[in-house]
C-alpha positions in Angstrom: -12.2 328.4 -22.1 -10.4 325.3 -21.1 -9.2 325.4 -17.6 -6.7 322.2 -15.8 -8.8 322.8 -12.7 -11.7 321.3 -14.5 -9.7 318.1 -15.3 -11.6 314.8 -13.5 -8.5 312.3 -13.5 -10.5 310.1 -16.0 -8.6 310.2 -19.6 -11.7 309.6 -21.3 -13.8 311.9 -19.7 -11.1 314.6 -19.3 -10.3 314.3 -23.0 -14.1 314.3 -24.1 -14.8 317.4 -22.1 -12.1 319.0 -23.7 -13.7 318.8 -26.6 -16.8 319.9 -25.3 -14.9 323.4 -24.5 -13.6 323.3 -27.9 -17.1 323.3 -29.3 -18.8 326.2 -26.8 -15.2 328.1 -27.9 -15.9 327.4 -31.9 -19.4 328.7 -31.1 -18.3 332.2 -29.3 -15.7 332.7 -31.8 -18.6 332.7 -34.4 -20.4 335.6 -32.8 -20.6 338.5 -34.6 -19.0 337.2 -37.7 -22.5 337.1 -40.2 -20.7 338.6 -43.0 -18.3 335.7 -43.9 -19.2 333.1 -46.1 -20.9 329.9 -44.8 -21.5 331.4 -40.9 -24.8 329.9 -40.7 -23.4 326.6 -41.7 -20.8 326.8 -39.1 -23.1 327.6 -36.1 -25.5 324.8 -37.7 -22.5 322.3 -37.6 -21.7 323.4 -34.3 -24.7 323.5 -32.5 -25.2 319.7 -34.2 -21.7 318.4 -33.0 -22.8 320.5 -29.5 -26.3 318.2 -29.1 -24.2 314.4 -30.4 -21.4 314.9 -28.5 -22.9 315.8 -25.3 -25.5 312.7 -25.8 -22.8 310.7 -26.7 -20.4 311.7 -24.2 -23.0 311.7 -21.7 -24.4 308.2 -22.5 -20.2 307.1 -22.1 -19.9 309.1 -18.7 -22.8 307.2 -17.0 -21.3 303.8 -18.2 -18.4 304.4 -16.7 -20.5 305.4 -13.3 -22.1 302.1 -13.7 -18.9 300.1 -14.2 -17.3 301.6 -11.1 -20.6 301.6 -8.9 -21.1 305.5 -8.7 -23.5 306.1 -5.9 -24.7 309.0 -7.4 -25.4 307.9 -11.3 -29.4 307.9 -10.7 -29.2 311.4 -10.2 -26.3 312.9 -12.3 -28.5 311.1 -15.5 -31.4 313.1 -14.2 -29.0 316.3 -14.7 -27.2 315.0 -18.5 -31.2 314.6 -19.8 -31.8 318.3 -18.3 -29.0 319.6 -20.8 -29.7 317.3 -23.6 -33.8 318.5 -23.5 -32.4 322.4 -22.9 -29.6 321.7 -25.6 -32.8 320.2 -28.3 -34.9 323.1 -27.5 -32.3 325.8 -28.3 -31.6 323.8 -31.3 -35.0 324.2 -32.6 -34.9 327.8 -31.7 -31.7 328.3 -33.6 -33.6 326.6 -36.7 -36.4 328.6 -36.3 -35.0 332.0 -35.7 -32.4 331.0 -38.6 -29.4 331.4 -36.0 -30.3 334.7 -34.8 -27.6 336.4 -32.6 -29.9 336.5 -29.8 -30.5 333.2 -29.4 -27.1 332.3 -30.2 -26.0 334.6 -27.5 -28.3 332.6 -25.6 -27.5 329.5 -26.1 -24.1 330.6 -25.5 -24.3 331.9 -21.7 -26.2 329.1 -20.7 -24.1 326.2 -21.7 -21.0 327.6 -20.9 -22.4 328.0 -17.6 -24.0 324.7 -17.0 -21.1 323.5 -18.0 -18.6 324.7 -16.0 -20.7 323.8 -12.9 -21.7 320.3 -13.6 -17.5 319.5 -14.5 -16.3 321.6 -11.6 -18.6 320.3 -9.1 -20.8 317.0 -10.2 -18.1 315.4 -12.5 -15.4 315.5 -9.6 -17.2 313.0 -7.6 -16.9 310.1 -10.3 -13.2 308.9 -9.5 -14.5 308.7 -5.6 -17.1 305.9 -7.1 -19.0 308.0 -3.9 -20.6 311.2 -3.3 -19.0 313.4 -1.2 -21.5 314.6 2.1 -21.3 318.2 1.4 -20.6 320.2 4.9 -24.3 321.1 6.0 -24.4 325.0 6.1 -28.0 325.0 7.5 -30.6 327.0 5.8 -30.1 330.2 8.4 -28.8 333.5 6.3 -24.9 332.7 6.8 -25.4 329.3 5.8 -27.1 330.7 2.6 -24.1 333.3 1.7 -21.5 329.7 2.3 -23.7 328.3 -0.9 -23.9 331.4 -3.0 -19.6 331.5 -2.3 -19.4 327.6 -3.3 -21.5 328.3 -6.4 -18.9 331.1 -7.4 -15.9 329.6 -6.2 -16.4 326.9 -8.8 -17.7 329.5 -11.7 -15.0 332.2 -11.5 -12.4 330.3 -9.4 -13.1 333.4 -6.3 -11.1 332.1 -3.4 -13.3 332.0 -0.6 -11.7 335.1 1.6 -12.5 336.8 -1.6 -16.2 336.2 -1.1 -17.6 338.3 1.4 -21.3 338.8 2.3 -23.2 341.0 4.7 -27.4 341.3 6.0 -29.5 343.0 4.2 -29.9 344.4 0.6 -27.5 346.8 -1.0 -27.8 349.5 -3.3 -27.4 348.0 -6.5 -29.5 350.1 -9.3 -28.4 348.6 -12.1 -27.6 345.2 -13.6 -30.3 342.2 -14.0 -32.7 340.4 -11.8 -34.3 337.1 -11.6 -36.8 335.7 -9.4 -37.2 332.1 -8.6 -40.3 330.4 -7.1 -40.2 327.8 -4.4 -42.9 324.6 -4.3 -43.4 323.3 -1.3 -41.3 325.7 1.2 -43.3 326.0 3.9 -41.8 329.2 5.2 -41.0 331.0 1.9 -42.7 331.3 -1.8 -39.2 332.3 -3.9 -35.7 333.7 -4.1 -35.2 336.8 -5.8 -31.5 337.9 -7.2 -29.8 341.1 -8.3 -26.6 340.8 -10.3 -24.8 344.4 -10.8 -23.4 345.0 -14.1 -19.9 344.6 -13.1 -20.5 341.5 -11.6 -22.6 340.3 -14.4 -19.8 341.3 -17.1 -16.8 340.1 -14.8 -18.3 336.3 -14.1 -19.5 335.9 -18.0 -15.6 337.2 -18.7 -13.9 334.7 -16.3 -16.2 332.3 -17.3 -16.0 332.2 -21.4 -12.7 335.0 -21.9 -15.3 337.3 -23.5 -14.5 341.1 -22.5 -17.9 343.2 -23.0 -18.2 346.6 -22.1 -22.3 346.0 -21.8 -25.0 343.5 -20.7 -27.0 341.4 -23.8 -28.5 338.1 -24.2 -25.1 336.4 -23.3 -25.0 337.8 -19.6 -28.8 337.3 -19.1 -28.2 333.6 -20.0 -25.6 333.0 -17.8 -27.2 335.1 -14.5 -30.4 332.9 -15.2 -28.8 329.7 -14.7 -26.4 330.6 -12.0 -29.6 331.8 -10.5 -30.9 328.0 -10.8 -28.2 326.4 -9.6 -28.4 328.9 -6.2 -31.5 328.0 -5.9 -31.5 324.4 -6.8 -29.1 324.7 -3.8 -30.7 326.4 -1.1 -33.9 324.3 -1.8 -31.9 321.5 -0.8 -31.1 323.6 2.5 -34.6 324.2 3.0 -36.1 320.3 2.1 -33.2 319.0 4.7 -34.0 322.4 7.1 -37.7 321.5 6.9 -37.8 318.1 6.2 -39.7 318.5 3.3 -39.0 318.3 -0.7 -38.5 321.6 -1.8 -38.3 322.6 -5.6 -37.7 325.1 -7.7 -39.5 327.0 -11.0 -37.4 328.2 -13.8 -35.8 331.7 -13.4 -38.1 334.5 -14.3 -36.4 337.8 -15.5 -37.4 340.9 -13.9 -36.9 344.4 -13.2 -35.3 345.5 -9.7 -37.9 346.9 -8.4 -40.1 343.4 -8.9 -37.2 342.0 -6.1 -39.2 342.5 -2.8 -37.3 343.6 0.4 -37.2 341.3 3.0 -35.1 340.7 6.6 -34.0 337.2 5.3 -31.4 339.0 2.6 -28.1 339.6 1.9 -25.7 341.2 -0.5 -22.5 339.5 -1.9 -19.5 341.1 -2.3 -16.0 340.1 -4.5 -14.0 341.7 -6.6 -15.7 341.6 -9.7 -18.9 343.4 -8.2 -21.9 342.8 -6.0 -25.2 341.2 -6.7 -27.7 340.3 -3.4 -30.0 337.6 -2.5 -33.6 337.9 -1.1 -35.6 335.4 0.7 -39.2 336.3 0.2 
């Protein structure tokens, strides 16, 4: 799952992610495997050395922010204690479900997305000691699609002429959907997505290596929190757009049809598939 694109330039930080990937890796290997001897141990062991390292590595990380003056450590702590609560809560739902394959799955597509994100994008600031000013799209439709391209850029490593988006919805029919609401937009109340299958199955496979031929708890994971960190995204669009501090809920997972129509939409094309993006 390791990839050298993710690397930082820090030794310490580089090598301790590493082993980070190792961990997610040691956990997908696991799946599907209930029939040999001591495979709830390992996924216990695993999801423990998944919830110490990360606070430990994370409590390391913002050290070295504050030794080198990091402009942006206030809030890249906010986003390590986001992981570490969602990282305890699956843990207690691994206990209590006795590491059912759901929630394993789970657990999975979630952190290896989360991951992959906050290294490819939040972590690369750190040797700058700065945040970068990120180019201001604008909250208009185009300015939207830029964002949704970023976010897949750094998740499936999509050149950006291999991103293309167009107005309006498209004719996806099957796949999975998420709706998002917004607090505080003055103009909108949430963002509704629909991820086609191939897409869905193509990101989780350039994401993690994993080559399903169908959509489970895995994909369904993974589409909800790219579908957070879009819209954690746009909101900032809108809040600078509106001058106003827009949030977001937590992705709610819905049928198709639940995705209203709207003019402020637009579809999303690449080679792995299609999924669309509705303003409502």
């Amino acid at each position: 799952m390791w990839k050298d694109s993710y690397l930082v330039g820090v030794d310490i930080i580089d090598n301790q992610h590493r082993e980070l990937f190792k961990a997610i890796g040691a956990l997908r290997d696991n799946l599907g495997k209930a029939d040999l001897p001591n495979y709830k141990k390992q996924l216990s062991d695993t999801a423990a050395f998944l919830k110490e390292y990360a606070i430990n590595h994370f409590r390391e990380e913002e050290e070295y922010q504050r030794k080198i003056g990091f402009d942006g450590h206030v809030e890249h702590k906010k986003k390590h204690d986001r992981l570490i609560a969602d990282v305890l809560n699956y843990e207690k739902g691994l206990l209590e479900t006795d590491f059912s394959s759901p929630v394993v799955k789970s657990f999975l597509g979630f952190l290896s997305t989360w991951l992959i994100y906050h290294i490819g994008v939040e972590d690369q600031q750190i040797p700058k000691g700065k945040r970068e000013a990120s180019a201001e799209s604008g909250a208009s439709a185009s300015g939207l699609a830029e964002s949704v391209g970023g976010v897949l850029k750094v998740l499936v490593g999509l050149p950006q002429e291999d991103i293309r988006h167009t107005a309006g919805r498209g004719n996806i029919t099957s796949g999975v959907s998420y709706k998002v609401g917004l607090v505080d937009a003055p103009d909108n109340k949430g963002i509704g997505y629909v991820y086609s299958e191939g897409f869905a199955l193509g990101v989780l496979k350039s994401m993690t290596g994993m080559d399903l031929t169908e959509l489970n708890e895995i994909t369904h994971s993974a589409m909800q929190e790219i579908s957070n960190i879009i819209s954690a995204n746009i909101a900032s669009l809108l809040s600078k757009s509106a001058n106003v501090n827009v949030d977001i809920e937590t992705p709610k997972l819905v049928t198709i049809d639940e995705i209203p129509s709207r003019p402020s939409s637009f579809s999303v094309h690449t080679k792995l598939g299609d999924m669309e993006v509705v303003l409502y």
